[in-house]
C-alpha positions as CSV (number, residue, x, y, z in Angstrom):
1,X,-34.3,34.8,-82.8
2,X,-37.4,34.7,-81.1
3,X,-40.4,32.6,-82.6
4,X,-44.4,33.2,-82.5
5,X,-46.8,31.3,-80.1
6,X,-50.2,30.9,-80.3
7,X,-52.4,30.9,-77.5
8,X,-55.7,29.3,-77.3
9,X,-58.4,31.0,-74.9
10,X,-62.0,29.0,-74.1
11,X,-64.6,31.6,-72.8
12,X,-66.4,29.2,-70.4
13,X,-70.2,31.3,-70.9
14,X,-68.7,33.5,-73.7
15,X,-68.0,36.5,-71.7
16,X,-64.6,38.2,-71.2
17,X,-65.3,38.6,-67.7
18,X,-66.0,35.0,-66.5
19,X,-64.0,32.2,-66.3
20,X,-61.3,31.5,-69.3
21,X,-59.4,28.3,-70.1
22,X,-56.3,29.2,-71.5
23,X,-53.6,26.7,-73.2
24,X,-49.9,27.4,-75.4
25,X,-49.8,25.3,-78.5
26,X,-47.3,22.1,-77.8
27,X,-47.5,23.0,-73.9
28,X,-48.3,20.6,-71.7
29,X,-49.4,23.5,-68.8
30,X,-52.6,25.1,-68.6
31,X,-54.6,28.0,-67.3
32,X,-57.8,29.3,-65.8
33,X,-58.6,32.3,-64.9
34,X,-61.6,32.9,-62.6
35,X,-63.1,35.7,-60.8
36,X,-63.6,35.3,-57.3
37,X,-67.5,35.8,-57.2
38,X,-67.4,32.4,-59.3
39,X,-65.0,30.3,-57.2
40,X,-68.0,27.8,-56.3
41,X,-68.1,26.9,-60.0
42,X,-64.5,25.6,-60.4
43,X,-65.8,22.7,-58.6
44,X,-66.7,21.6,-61.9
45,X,-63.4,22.3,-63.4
46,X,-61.1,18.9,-62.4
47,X,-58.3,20.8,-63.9
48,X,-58.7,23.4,-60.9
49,X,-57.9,20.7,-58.3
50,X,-54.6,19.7,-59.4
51,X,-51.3,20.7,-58.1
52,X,-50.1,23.6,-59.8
53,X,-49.4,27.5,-58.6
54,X,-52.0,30.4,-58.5
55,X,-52.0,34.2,-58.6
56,X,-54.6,35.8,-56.6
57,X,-55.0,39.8,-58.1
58,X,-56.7,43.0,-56.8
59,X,-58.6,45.0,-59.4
60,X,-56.3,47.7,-60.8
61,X,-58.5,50.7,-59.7
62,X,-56.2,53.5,-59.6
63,X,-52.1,54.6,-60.9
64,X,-50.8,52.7,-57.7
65,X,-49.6,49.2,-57.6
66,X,-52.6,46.5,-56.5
67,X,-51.6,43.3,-54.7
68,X,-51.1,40.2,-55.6
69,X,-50.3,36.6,-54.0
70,X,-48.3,34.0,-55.5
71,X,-49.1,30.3,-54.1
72,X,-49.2,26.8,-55.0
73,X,-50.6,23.6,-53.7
74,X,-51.1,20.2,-54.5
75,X,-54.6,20.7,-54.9
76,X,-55.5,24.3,-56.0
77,X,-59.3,24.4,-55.6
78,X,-59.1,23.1,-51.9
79,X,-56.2,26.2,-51.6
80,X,-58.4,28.6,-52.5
81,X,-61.3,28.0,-50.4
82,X,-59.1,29.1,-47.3
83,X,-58.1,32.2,-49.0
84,X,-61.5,33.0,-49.8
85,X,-62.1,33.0,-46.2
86,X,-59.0,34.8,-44.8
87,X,-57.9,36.4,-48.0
88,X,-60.2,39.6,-48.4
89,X,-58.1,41.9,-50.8
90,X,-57.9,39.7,-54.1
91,X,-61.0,39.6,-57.1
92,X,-59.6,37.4,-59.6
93,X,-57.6,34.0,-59.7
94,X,-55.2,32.4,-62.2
95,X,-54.6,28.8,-62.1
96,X,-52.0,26.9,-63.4
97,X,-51.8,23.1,-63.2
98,X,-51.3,20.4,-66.1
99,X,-52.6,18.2,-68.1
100,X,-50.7,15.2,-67.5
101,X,-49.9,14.0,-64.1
102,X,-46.4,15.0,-64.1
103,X,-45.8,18.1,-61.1
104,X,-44.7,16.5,-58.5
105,X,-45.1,18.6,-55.0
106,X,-41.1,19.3,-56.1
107,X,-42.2,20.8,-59.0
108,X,-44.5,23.3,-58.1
109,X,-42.2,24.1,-54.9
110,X,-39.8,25.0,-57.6
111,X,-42.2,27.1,-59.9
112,X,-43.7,29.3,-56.8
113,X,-40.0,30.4,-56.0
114,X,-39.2,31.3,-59.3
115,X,-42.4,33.4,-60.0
116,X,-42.3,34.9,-56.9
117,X,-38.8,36.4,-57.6
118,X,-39.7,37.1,-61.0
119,X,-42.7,39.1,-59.6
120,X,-40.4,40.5,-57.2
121,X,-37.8,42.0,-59.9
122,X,-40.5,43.3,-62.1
123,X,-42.4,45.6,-59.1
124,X,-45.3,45.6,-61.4
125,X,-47.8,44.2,-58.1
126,X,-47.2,44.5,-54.1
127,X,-46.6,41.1,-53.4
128,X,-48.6,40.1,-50.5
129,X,-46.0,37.2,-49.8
130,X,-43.1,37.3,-47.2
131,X,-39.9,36.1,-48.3
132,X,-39.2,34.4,-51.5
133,X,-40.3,30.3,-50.9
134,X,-36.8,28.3,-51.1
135,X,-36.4,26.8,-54.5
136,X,-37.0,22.9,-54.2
137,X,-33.9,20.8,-55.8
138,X,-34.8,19.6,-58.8
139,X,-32.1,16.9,-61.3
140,X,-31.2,19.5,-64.5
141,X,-33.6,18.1,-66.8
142,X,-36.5,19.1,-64.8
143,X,-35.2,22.7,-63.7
144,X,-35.1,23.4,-67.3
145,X,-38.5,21.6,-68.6
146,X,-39.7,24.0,-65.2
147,X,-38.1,27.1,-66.4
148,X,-39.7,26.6,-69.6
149,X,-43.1,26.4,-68.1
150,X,-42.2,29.3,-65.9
151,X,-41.7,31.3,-69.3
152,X,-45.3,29.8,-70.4
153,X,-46.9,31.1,-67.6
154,X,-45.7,34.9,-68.6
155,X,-46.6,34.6,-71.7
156,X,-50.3,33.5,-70.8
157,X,-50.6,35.6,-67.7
158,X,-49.8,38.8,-70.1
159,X,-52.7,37.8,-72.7
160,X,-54.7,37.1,-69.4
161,X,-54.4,40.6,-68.8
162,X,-51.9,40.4,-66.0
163,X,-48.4,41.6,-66.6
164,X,-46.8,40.7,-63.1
165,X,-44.1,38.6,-64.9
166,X,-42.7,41.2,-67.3
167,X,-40.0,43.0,-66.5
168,X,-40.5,46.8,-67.1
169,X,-37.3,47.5,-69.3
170,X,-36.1,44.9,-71.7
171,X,-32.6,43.7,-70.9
172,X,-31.3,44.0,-74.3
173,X,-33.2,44.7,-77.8
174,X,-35.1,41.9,-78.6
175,X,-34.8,42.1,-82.2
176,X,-31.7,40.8,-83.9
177,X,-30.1,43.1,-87.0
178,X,-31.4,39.7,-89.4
179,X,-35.6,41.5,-88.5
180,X,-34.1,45.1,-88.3
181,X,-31.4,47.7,-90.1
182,X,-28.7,48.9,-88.1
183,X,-29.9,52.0,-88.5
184,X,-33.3,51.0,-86.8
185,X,-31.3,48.9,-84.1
186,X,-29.1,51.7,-83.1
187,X,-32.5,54.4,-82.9
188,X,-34.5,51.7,-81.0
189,X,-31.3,50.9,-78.3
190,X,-31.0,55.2,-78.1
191,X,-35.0,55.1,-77.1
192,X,-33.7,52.9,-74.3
193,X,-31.5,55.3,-72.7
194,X,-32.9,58.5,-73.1
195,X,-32.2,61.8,-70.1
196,X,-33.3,64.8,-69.3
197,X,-32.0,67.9,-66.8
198,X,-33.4,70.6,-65.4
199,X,-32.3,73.0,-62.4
200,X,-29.4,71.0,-61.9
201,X,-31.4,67.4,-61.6
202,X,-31.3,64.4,-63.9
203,X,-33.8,62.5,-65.3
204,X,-33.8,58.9,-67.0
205,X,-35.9,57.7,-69.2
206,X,-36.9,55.0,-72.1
207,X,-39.7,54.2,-74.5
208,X,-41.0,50.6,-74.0
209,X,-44.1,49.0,-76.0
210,X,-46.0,49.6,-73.1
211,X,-45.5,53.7,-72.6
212,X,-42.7,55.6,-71.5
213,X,-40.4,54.0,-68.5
214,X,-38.9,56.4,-65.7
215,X,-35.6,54.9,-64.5
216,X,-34.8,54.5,-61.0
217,X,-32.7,57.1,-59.2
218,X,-34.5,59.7,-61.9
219,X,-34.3,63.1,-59.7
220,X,-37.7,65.2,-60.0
221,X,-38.6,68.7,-59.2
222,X,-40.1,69.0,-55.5
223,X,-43.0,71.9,-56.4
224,X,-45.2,72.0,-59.4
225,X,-47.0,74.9,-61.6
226,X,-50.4,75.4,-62.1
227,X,-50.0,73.8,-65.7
228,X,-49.1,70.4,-64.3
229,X,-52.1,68.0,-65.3
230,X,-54.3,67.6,-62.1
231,X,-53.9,63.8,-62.5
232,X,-50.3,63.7,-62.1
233,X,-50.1,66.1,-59.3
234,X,-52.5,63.5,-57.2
235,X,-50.2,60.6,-58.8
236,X,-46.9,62.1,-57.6
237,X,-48.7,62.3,-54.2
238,X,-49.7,58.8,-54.2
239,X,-46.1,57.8,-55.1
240,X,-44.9,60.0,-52.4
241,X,-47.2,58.1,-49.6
242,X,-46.4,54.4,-51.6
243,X,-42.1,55.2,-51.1
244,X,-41.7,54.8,-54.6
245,X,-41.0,58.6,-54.5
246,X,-38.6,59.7,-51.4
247,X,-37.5,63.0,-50.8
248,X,-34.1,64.4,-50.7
249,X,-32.5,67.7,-50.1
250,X,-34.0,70.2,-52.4
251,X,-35.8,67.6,-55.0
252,X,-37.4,64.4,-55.0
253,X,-35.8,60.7,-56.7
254,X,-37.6,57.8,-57.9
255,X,-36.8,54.8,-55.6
256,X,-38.4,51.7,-58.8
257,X,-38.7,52.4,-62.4
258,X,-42.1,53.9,-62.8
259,X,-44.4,53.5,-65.9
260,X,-45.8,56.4,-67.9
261,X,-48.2,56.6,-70.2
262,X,-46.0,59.2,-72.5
263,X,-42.7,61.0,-72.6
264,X,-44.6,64.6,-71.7
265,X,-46.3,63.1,-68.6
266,X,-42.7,61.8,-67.4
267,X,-41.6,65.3,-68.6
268,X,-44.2,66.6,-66.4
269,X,-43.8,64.7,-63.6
270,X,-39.9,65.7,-63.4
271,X,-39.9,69.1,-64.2
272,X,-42.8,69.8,-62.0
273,X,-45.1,71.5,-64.9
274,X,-46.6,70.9,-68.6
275,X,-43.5,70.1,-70.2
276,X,-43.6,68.2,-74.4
277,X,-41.6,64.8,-74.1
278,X,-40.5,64.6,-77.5
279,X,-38.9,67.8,-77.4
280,X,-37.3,67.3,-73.2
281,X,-35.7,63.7,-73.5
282,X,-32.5,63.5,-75.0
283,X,-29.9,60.6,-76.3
284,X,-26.4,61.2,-75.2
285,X,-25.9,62.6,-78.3
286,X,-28.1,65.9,-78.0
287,X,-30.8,64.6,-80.0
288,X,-34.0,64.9,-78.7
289,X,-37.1,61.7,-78.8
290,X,-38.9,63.6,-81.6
291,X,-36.1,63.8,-83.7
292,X,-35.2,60.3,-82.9
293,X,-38.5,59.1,-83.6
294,X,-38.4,61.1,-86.9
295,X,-35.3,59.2,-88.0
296,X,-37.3,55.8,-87.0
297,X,-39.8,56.4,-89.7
298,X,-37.7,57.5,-92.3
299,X,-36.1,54.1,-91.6
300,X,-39.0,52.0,-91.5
C-alpha cells in the first residue's frame, strides 16, 4: 500500500519563481531548482557543484511538447556553464546531487540512464538527448539504493512543477480494495478503459488525475464542423506537424497517448465537432462516463 512523503521546499528570496531547495524527509538526495537568468548565483550554492544529474526545461508556452535535457556530471555547476553557452532552448534547471559524499561517477552514470528512459516512456517532453546513456554496472545493493533515489527524484520533480517522470496512464490502480470498495475499484479500473466510435473509427480513452488521456492508436475524424472549439482545431494542427497525429486512409490515428484537459475536448478532437464527453465514452459494457461517474458518487 503506498505511504505519504513529505517534501520540504526553501524559497531562496521567498518567491516561487527563483531558486528553490527542495529535500524528501529521510532522503539523503536533494534538489535545486533555478532559472536560467540566475545561474551566476548557484555559485553560492556548494550543493550545485557536486556530482549529481540535471534537467534543463523549456517554458511550456503552448499544447505542444517543450524540450528538455537530461545530464549529469561530477560537478554540476561547472556542467552548466557550457550549456549556458551552447544550450540556447532551456529557462529553467533542476539539480540533483547529495548531501553526503556517496555518488560515485558510477552512480550518477547509472541514474542519467534510468531517467532518461523513464523520460523517454512517459513522452511528456522532447528529449533533446540522443540515445539512452548505457547504464553503468552497479553491485545489487547500490542499483536498488539508486532506483530508490530515481523514484525520489519523480516525486520532487512533480511538486517542482515538472512532470517528465510520470507516466501518463497508471499501470494498474493504485489503490488497494483495503482504501477502496470493490464497487469503487471496479468504476475507477472501467474509467481506465473507456471507447468511443463514430463513422466506423475507434477511439480510446481514460480518466487520469491529471484530465482525460487519449490512447495511442485512437482513430480520429479527418474534417471538423464549425462547432469544434477554435483552440482544438489549431491543436490538432500542431499535432499533425509534431507526428503525434499521422494520417491514414480516410481518418487520422494518434501515434503517443495524448493528454486532454476533459472527456468533451477528446470527444471533440475525435469526432471532428462539439461533441459532450460524459455522454460519448463508453465502458465495454454500454455504460457511458457520466453514468459511471454517477455510480462513483453514490459509492463514495
Amino acid at each position: 500500500m503506498p505511504v505519504g512523503k513529505s517534501i520540504r521546499i526553501y524559497l531562496a528570496d521567498a518567491t516561487v519563481t527563483g531558486i528553490r531547495y527542495a529535500e524528501l524527509v529521510n532522503w539523503t538526495g536533494q534538489g535545486i531548482a533555478c532559472p536560467r537568468s540566475r545561474l551566476s548565483e548557484l555559485a553560492k550554492w556548494p550543493e550545485a557543484s557536486k556530482p549529481g544529474v540535471y534537467f534543463l526545461f523549456e517554458s511550456r508556452l503552448s499544447d505542444t511538447k517543450s524540450l528538455a535535457y537530461i545530464g549529469e556530471s561530477e560537478n554540476v555547476l561547472e556542467r552548466l556553464t557550457t550549456h549556458d553557452r551552447n544550450k540556447e532552448f532551456w529557462s529553467e534547471v533542476v539539480i540533483f546531487t547529495s548531501k553526503d559524499e556517496n555518488l560515485t561517477k558510477a552512480h550518477i552514470k547509472y541514474l542519467e540512464s534510468a531517467l532518461v528512459s523513464l523520460s523517454k516512456d512517459a513522452a511528456r517532453y522532447k528529449l533533446e538527448n540522443g540515445n539512452t546513456p548505457s547504464q553503468s554496472s552497479l553491485p545489487r545493493a547500490d542499483r536498488d539504493a539508486m532506483q530508490e533515489f530515481v523514484e525520489n527524484i519523480r516525486m520532487v520533480l512533480g511538486v517542482l512543477g515538472h512532470t517528465i517522470l510520470e507516466p501518463l496512464l497508471p499501470s494498474s490502480s493504485s489503490e488497494s480494495v483495503t482504501e477502496m470498495t470493490h464497487a469503487q475499484a471496479d468504476t475507477s479500473n472501467q474509467l481506465l478503459d473507456l471507447s468511443f466510435m463514430i463513422g466506423g473509427l475507434l477511439a480510446k480513452g481514460a480518466v487520469t488525475d491529471e484530465g482525460f488521456v487519449l490512447k495511442k492508436g485512437s482513430q480520429l475524424v479527418k474534417s471538423h464542423s464549425d462547432s469544434m472549439p477554435n483552440r482544438l482545431v489549431s491543436l490538432k494542427a500542431q499535432l499533425l506537424t509534431d507526428g503525434m497525429l499521422q494520417e491514414q486512409l480516410g481518418y487520422f490515428y494518434v501515434t503517443g497517448d495524448l493528454l486532454l484537459s476533459s472527456s468533451s475536448y477528446a470527444a471533440a478532437m475525435v469526432a471532428g465537432t462539439a461533441r459532450s464527453g460524459p455522454q460519448s465514452w463508453k465502458n465495454v459494457n454500454g455504460q457511458t462516463l457520466k453514468q459511471l461517474e454517477d455510480m462513483s458518487l453514490q459509492d463514495a
